[in-house]
C-alpha positions in Angstrom: -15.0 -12.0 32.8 -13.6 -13.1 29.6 -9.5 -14.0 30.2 -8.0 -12.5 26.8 -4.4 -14.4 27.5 -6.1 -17.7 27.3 -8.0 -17.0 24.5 -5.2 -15.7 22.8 -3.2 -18.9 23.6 -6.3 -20.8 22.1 -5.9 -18.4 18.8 -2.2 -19.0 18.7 -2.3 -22.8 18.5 -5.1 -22.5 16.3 -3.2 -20.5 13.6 0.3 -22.1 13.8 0.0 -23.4 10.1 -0.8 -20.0 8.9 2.2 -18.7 10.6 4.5 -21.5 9.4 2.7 -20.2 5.5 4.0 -16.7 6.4 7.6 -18.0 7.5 8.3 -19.1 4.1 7.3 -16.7 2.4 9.3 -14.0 4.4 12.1 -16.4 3.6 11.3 -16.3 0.0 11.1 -12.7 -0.1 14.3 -12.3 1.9 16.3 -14.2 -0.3 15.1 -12.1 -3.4 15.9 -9.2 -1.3 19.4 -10.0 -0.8 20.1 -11.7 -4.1 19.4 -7.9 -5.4 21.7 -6.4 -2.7 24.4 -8.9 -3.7 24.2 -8.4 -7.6 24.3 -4.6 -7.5 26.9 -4.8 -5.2 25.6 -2.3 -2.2 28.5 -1.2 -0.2 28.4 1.2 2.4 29.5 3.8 0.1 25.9 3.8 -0.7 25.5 5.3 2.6 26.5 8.8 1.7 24.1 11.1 0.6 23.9 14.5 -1.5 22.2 17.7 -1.0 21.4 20.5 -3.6 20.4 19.3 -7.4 21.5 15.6 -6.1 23.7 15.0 -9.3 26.1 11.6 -9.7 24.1 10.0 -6.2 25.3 6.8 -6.4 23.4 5.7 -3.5 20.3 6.4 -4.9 20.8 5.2 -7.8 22.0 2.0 -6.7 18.4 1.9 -5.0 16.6 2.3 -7.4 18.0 -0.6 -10.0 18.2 -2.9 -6.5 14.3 -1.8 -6.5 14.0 -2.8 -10.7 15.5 -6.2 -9.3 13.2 -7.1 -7.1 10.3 -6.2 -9.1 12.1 -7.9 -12.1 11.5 -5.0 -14.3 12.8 -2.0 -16.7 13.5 0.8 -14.2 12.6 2.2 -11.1 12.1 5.9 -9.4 12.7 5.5 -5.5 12.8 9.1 -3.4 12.4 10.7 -0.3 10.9 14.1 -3.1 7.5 12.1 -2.7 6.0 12.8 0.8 3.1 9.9 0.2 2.0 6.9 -2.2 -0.9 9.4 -3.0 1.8 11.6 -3.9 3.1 9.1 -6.0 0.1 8.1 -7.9 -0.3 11.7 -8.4 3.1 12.4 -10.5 2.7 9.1 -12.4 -1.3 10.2 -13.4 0.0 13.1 -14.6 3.3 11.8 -16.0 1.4 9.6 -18.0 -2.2 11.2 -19.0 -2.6 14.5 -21.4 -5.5 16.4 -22.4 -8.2 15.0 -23.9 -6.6 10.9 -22.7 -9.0 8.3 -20.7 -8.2 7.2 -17.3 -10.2 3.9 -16.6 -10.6 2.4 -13.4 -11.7 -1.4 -13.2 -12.1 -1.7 -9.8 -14.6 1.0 -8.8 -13.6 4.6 -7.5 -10.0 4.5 -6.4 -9.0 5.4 -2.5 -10.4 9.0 -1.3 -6.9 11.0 -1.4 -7.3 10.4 -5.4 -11.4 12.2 -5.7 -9.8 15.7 -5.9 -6.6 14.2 -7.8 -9.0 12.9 -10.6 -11.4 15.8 -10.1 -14.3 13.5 -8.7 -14.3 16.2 -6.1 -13.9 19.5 -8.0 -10.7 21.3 -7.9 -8.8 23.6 -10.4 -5.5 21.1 -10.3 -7.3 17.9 -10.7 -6.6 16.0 -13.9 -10.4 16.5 -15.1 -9.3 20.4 -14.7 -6.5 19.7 -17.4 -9.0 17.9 -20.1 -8.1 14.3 -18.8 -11.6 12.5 -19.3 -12.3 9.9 -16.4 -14.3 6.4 -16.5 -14.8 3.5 -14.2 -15.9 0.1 -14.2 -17.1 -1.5 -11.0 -16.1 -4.5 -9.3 -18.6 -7.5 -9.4 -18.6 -10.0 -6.8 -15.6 -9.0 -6.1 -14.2 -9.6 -9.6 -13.2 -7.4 -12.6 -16.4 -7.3 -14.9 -14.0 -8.9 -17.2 -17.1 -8.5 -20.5 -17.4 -4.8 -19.8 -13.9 -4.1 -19.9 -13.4 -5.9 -22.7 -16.5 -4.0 -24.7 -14.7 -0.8 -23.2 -11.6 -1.2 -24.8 -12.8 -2.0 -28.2 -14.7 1.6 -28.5 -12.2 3.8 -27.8 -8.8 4.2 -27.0 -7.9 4.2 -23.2 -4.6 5.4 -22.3 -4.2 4.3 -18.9 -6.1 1.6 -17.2 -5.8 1.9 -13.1 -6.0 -1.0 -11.1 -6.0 0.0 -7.1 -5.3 -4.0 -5.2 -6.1 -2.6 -1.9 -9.3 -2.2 -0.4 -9.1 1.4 0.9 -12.2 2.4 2.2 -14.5 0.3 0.3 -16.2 -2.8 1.6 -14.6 -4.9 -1.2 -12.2 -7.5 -0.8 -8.6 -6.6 -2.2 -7.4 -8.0 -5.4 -5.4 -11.0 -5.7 -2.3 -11.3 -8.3 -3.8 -14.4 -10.0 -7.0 -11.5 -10.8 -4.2 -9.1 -11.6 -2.5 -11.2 -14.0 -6.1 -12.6 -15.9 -7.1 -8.8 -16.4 -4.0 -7.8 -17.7 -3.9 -10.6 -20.3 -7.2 -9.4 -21.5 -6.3 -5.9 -21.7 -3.3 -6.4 -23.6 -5.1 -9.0 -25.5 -7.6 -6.5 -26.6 -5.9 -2.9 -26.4 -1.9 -3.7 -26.2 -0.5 -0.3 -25.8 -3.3 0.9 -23.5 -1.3 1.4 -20.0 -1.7 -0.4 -17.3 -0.8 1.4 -13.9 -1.0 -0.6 -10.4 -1.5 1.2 -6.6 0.5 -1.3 -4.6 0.4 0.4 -1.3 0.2 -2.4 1.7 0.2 -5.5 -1.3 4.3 -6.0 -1.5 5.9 -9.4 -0.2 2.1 -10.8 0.7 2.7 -12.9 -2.4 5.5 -14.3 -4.1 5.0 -12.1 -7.3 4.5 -8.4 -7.8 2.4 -7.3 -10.6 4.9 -6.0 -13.0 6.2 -10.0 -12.9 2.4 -11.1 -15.1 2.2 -8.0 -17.2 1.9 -5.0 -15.4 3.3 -1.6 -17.4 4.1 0.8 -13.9 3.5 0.1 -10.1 3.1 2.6 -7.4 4.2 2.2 -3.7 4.8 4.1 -0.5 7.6 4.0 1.4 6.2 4.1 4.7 4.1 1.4 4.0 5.5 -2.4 3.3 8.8 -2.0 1.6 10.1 1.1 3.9 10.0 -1.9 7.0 9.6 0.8 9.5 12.5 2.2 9.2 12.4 4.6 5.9 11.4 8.0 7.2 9.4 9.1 3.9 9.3 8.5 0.2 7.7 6.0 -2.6 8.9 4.4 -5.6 7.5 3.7 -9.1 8.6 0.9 -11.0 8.1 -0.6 -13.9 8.9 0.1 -18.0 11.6 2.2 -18.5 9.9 5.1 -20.6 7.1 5.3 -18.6 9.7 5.9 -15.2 11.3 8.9 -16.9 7.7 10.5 -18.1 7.2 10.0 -14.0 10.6 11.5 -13.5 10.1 13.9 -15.0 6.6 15.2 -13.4 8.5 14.4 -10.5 11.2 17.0 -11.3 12.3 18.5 -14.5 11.6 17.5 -18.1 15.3 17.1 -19.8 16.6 16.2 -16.3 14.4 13.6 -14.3 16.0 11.0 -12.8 19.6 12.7 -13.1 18.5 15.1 -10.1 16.8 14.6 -6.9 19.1 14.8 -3.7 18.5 11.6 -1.2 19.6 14.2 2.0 20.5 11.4 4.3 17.8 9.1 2.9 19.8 6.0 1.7 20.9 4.2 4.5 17.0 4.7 6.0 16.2 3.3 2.4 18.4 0.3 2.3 17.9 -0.8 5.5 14.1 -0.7 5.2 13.9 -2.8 2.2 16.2 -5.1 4.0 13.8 -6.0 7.2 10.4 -5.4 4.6 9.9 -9.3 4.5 10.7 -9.8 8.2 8.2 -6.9 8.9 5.7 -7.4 6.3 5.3 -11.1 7.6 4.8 -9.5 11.4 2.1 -7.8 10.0 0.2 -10.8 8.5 0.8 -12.3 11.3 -1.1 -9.7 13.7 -3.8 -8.6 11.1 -4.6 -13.0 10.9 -4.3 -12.7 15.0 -6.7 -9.9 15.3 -9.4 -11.7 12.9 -9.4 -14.7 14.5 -9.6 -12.9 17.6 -12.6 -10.9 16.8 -14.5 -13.8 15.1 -14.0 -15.7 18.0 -15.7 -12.7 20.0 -18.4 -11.9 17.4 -17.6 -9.8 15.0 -17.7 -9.7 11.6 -14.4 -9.5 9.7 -12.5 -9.8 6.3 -10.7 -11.7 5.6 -11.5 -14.2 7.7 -8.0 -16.0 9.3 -8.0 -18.5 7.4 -8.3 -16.7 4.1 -5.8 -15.8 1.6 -3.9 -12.6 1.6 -3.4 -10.1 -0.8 -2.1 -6.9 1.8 -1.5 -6.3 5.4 -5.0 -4.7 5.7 -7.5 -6.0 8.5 -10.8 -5.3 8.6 -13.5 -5.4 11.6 -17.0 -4.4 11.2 -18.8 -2.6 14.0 -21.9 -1.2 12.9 -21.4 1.1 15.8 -19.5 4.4 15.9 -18.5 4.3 19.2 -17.1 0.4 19.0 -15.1 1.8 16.4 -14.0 4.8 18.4 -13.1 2.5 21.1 -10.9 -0.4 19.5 -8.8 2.4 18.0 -8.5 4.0 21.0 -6.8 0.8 22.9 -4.6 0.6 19.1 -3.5 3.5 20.2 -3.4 2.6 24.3 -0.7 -0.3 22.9 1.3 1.5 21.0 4.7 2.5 21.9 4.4 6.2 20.6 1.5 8.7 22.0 0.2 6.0 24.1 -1.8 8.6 26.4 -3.1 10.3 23.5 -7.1 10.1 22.5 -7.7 9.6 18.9 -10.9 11.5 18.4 -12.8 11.5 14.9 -11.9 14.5 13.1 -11.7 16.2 9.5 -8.6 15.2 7.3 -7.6 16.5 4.4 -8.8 14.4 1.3 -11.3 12.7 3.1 -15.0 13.7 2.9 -16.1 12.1 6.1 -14.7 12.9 9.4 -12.0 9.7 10.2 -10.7 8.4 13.6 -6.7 7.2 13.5 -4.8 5.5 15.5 -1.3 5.1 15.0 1.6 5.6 17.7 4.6 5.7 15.2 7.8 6.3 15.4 6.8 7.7 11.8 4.5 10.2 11.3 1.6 8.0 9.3 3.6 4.8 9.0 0.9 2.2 8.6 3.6 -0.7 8.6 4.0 0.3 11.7 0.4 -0.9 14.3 -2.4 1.3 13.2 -5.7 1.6 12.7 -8.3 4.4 11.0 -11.6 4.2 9.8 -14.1 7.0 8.5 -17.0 7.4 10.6 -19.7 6.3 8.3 -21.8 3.0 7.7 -21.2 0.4 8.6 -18.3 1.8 10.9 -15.1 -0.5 9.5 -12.0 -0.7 11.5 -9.1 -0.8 9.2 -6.5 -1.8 10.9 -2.7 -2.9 9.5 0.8 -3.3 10.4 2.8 -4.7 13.0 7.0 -4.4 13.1 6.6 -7.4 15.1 4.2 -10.2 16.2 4.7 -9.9 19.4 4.1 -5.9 19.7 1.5 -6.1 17.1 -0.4 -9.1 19.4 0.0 -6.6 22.5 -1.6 -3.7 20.7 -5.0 -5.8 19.6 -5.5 -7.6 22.8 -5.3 -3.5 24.3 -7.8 -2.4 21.6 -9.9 -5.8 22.8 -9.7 -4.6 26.4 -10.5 -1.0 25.8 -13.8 -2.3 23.4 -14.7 -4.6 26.3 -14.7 -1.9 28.8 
């Protein structure tokens, strides 16, 4: 019988440089984190919160140009009124396109929640419903097809150019800021006022720069991902130039009000607080997803990235290339997790989603995913995607579970 403590003790002292990698960065990101807190001058005013049109909320407001710090940029639109980063995507596509504009993807199809957003699964709201004509370039080895871009742009005129870093539920690796920042050079090289709009969900404080720091005109993020640090109970942000925040305001809300309205109903503090521990918890997640690969290599399995690879989100993967291995390691996720822990995650149907997708996630968040989890749709070749972690030490408890359940 295979004794998981001692192989995780092996694992452990195998990956103490990694870790001591991770350290500094989260101390990196910390000190940009409270260098923003300092300079705006949060106080615990900030704390208090509005209700009804949400006018003169100095709290959230004060969030949102702490936000515009960290990612060095223009503006920023942070608020509990988006109930997901696909929601957020959402209001910037359609704060940004208008009939008859282009929407390019270089990175292949973006993440399933977006097919009926774009209309690449038919539906009467979709953009392709409102005359908004949709392209995409593919990935090649794992690279922007940096010549076919290039020929795209000088046809026509693309308005927006999305760029999606995380994997989603693709087999391709996620996309690096060094590849972020050479793309963006070319686009602007060739097509300067064609837009170029980032899905960050699960890449913030991996790296020391964000993407609207080489180039980058808007960025998208969930709150209940990496910056919310566990402790945000909903919401996203959008950062990035200033006139392209208020066209996304004003999706969000009301054109000729925008930003100006929006009340953060108890929000703030959540807010603040989250952004606070997001390096501290964002490095606890690296931490278990490099732990869990190195794990699972040792016992077999393919996985990517390997350990010792670089990062670019908090995103793990493991191939099975079995349904029911799949089933089963998300079932002992969810055996280790502090929240539902009796529960059985069973593949189901999911809104957005065309196949049927298992989840594991015991959150004190409903669909937190900085928080341990781990879903996967049940198709070829049956990929575990697991992420988060609020710390090391509950993250390494919930993989050696899923190990034990998967061995059983």
């Amino acid at each position: 019988m295979l004794d998981l403590e001692k192989l995780s003790k092996e694992v452990e002292d195998q990956l103490q440089e990694k870790f001591k990698e991770i350290d500094d960065l989260c101390y990196f990101n910390s000190k940009k984190v409270i260098d923003a807190f300092n300079k705006e001058g949060v106080s615990e005013i900030h704390f208090n919160t509005t209700t009804g049109y949400g006018y003169n909320d100095i709290g959230r407001d004060t969030i949102e140009k702490v936000f515009s710090r960290i990612f060095n940029c223009e503006d920023a639109l942070v608020r509990n009124q988006f109930i997901s980063g696909s929601h957020a995507l959402t209001v910037c596509l359609f704060g940004l396109l208008r009939p008859n504009d282009v929407l390019l993807s270089i990175c292949g199809k973006p993440y399933d929640t977006l097919d009926s957003v774009i209309g690449i699964t038919p539906n009467e709201s979709s953009l392709m419903s409102f005359g908004v004509n949709y392209e995409q370039i593919d990935l090649v080895d794992n690279d922007f097809n940096y010549e076919q871009i290039e020929e795209r742009l000088k046809k026509s005129f693309v308005k927006v150019i999305e760029i999606q870093r995380s994997k989603g539920y693709s087999t391709r690796k996620s996309i690096g800021i060094d590849k972020v920042s050479k793309v963006i050079s070319l686009i602007k090289k060739v097509s300067p006022n064609t837009i170029v709009m980032i899905d960050n969900c699960y890449c913030e404080f991996v790296n020391k720069k964000e993407p609207t720091e080489v180039g980058a005109d808007i960025v998208v993020g969930s709150l209940i991902k990496n910056l919310g640090g566990g402790i945000a109970l909903n919401g996203a942000y959008i950062v990035g130039k200033k006139d392209l925040v208020k066209l996304c305001a004003e999706r969000l809300t009301v054109p000729g009000e925008g930003k100006e309205v929006g009340p953060s109903l108890g929000a703030n503090r959540n807010i603040l607080q989250g952004l606070f521990m997001a390096p501290s918890v964002v490095s606890s997640s690296l931490k278990t997803s490099i732990f869990a690969s190195c794990m699972m290599e040792r016992l077999g399995y393919e996985v990517e990235p390997k350990w010792n690879e670089e990062r670019v989100d908090i995103v793990q993967n493991i191939v099975f290339n079995d349904p029911e291995k799949l089933i089963k390691y998300c079932e002992g996720i969810q055996a280790g997790s502090p929240i539902d822990s009796n529960a059985l995650p069973i593949p189901d149907d999911m809104p957005g989603y065309d196949d049927k997708v298992i989840m594991a996630a015991g959150c004190f968040t409903n669909g937190s995913s900085i928080e341990l989890s781990c879903d996967g749709p049940l198709r070829s070749p049956y990929i575990a995607y697991q992420q988060g972690g609020l710390t090391y030490e509950y993250g390494k408890i919930g993989v050696i579970s899923a190990i034990e359940r998967l061995m059983k």
